[in-house]
C-alpha positions in Angstrom: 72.9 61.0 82.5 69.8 62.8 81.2 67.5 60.3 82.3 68.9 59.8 85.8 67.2 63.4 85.7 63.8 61.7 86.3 64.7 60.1 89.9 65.5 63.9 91.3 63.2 64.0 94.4 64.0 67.4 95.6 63.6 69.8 93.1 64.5 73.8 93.3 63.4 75.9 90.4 64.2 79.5 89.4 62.2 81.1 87.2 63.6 84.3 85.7 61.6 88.0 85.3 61.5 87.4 81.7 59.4 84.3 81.9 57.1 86.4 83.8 57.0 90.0 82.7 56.2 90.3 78.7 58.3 92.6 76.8 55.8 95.6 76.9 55.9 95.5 80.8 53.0 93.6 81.2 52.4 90.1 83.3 52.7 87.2 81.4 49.3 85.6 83.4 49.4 82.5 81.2 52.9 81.4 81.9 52.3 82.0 85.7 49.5 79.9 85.1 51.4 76.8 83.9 53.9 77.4 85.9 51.4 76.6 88.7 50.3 73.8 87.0 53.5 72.3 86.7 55.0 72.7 89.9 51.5 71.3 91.6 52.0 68.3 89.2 55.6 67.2 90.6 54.3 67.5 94.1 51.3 65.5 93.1 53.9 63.0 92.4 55.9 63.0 95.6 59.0 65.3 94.3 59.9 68.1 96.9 59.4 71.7 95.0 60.8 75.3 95.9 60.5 78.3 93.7 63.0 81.0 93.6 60.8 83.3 91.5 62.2 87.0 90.4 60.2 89.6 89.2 58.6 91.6 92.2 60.4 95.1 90.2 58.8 94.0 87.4 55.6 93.0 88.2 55.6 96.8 91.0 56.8 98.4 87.6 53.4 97.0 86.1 51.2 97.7 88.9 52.5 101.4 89.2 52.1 102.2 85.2 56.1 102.8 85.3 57.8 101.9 81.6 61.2 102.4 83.2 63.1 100.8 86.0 63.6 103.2 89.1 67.5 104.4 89.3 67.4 105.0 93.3 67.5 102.3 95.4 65.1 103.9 97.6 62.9 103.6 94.5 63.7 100.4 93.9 62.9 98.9 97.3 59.2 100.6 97.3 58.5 99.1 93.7 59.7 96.1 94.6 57.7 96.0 98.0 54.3 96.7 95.6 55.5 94.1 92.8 56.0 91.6 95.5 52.8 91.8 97.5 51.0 91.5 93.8 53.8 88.6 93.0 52.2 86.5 95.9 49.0 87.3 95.0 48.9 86.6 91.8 51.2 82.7 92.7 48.2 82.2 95.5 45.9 82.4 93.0 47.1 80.5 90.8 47.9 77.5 93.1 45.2 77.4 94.7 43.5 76.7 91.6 45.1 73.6 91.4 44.6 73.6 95.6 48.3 74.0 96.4 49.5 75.6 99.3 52.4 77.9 98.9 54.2 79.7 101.2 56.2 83.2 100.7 59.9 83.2 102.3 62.3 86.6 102.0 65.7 86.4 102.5 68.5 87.9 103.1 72.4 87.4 102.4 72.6 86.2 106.5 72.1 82.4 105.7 75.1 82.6 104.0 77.2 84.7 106.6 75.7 83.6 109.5 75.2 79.6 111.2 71.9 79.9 112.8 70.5 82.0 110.4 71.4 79.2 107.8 69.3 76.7 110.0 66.9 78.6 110.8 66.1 79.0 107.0 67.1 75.3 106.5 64.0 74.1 109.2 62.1 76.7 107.7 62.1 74.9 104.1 62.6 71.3 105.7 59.3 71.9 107.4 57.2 73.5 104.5 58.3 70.6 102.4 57.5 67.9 105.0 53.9 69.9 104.8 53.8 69.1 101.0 53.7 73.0 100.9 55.9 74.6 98.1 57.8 77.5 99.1 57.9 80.4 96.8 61.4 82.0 97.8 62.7 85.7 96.9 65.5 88.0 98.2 63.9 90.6 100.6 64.7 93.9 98.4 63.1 96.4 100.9 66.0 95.8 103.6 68.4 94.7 100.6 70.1 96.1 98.2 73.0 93.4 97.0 70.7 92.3 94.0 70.1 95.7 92.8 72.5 98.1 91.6 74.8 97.6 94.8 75.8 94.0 93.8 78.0 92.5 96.2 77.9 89.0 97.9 74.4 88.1 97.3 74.1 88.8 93.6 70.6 88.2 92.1 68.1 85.3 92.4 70.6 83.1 89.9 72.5 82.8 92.9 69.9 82.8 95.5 68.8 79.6 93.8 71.9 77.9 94.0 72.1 78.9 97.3 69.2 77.6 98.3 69.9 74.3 96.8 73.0 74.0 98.5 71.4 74.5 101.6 68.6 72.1 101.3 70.6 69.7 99.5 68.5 69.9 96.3 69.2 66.7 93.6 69.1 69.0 90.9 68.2 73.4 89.9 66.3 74.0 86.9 66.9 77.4 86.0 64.0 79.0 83.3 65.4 82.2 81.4 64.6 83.4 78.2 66.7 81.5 76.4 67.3 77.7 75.4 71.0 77.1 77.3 74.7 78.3 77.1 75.9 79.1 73.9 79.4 79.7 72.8 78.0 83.0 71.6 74.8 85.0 71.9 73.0 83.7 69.7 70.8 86.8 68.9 74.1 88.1 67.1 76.0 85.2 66.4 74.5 82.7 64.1 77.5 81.0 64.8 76.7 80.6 68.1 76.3 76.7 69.8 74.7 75.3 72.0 76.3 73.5 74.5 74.1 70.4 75.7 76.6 69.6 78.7 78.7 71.5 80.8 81.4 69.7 83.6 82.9 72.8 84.6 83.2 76.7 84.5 86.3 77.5 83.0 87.7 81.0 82.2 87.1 80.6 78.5 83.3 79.8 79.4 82.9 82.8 81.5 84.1 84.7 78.7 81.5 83.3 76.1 78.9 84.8 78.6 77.4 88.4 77.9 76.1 91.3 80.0 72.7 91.0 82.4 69.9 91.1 81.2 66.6 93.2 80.4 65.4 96.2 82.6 62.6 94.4 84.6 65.4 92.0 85.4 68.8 92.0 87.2 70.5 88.3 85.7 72.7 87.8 82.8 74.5 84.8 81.9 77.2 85.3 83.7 75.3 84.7 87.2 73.8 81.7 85.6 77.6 80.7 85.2 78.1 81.5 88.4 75.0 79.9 89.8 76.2 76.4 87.9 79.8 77.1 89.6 78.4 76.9 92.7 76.3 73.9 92.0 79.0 71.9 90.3 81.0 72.8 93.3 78.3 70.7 95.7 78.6 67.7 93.1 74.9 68.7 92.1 73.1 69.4 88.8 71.7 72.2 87.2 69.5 72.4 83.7 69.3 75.7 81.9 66.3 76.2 79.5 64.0 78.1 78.2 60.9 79.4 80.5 58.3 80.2 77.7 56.6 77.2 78.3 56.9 76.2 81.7 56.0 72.8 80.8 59.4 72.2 79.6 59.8 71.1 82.9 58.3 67.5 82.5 60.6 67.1 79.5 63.6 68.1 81.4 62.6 65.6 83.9 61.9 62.9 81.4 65.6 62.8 80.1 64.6 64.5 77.0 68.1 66.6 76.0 67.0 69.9 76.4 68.8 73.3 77.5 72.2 73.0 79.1 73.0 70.3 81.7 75.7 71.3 84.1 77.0 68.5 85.1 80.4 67.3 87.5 82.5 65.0 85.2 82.8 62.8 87.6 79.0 61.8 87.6 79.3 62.1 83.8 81.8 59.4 84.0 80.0 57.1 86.1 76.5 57.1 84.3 
């Protein structure tokens, strides 16, 4: 199954805030780097890439000196309005280095509720794709606040990226936290914690192997990974959870090589 992995053509990945923010608060510049690297690399090849990239709080936290995260959501929304306008800035130049074109998309919980904004968003992507331009996709925080402390439909960008995958009808998600796949356990307190290498389908007694969210510059835990792979599994699609320290994990994920946690529907499992 793992080296069907290689032929994906269209290719979403999410990379979390703690790939990108260091512990202290500060950006992690060299994993950005890579990242760029990486991403240009595939589309040097032919493979259709979107970024769902977090970390606009984190990245306005580092900007504005703050060392904790705002509790208002009108706080919030200006922090993350900073963070994101240095986000883009910081991805552009980057790219460009390797001279890739990316392009900044917002969004808001509407393509899910609503028809035409789902297309609209669709012809959006199908057209910066078509361009060889790789989108760099976030949730809109100034106008919304599902994905802060208000969570309600939308959730975080776990589940922005499987939405977006379902709506572009993405061959696989590689999702790149800060840690190497689903466990039975944490692993930071268990040490007898596994590692699952495949996943076929989120039952109750997985969800409950999942902890709380995550760190402050960050809203995702592993239980809106979970729920990200639900949704995925659900479209008969595939998702890879790994480690994002080196984004160049990436090429080995791609090559087959049995890394993270592949979620997987067992009825592909059966047929390769």
């Amino acid at each position: 199954m793992r080296q069907s992995l290689e032929q994906a053509q269209r290719i979403v990945i999410k990379i979390g805030t703690s790939s990108l923010i260091y512990p202290n608060g500060n950006i992690n510049l060299a994993g950005i780097d890579q990242l760029a690297f990486v991403l240009t690399d595939l589309a040097n090849r032919g493979k259709e890439v979107l970024l769902v990239s977090s970390g606009a709080i984190g990245v306005g936290m580092n900007k504005l000196g703050l060392k904790t995260r705002p509790v208002s959501i009108p706080e919030q929304q200006a922090v993350a309005a900073v963070g994101q306008a240095e986000l883009m800035n910081i991805y552009n130049h980057r790219f460009l280095t390797y001279s890739q074109i990316t392009a900044q998309v917002l969004l808001t919980r509407d393509i899910v509720e609503f028809p035409e904004s789902r297309r609209n968003v669709t012809n959006t992507l199908n057209q910066l794709l078509a361009k060889k331009i790789i989108p760099i996709i976030n949730e809109n925080d100034t106008v919304s606040v599902e994905e802060m402390d208000h969570q309600t439909k939308f959730g975080d960008n776990d589940q922005l990226s499987a939405i977006v995958a379902q709506i572009i009808q993405a061959d696989l998600l590689i999702m790149l936290s800060d840690i190497d796949g689903f466990y039975s356990g944490n692993p930071a307190v268990d040490q007898q914690a596994i590692l699952y290498h495949t996943v076929h389908e989120i039952t109750p007694e997985i969800m409950e192997q999942a902890g709380d969210k995550g760190s402050q510059f960050g809203t995702g835990g592993m239980i809106s990974k979970l729920a990200a792979a639900k949704r995925i599994l659900a479209q008969n699609s595939l998702m890879v959870l790994a480690n994002g320290e080196k984004p160049q994990v990436i090429f080995d994920i791609l090559a087959g090589e049995e890394i993270g946690t592949l979620f997987c529907p067992k009825e592909k499992l059966e047929r390769s």
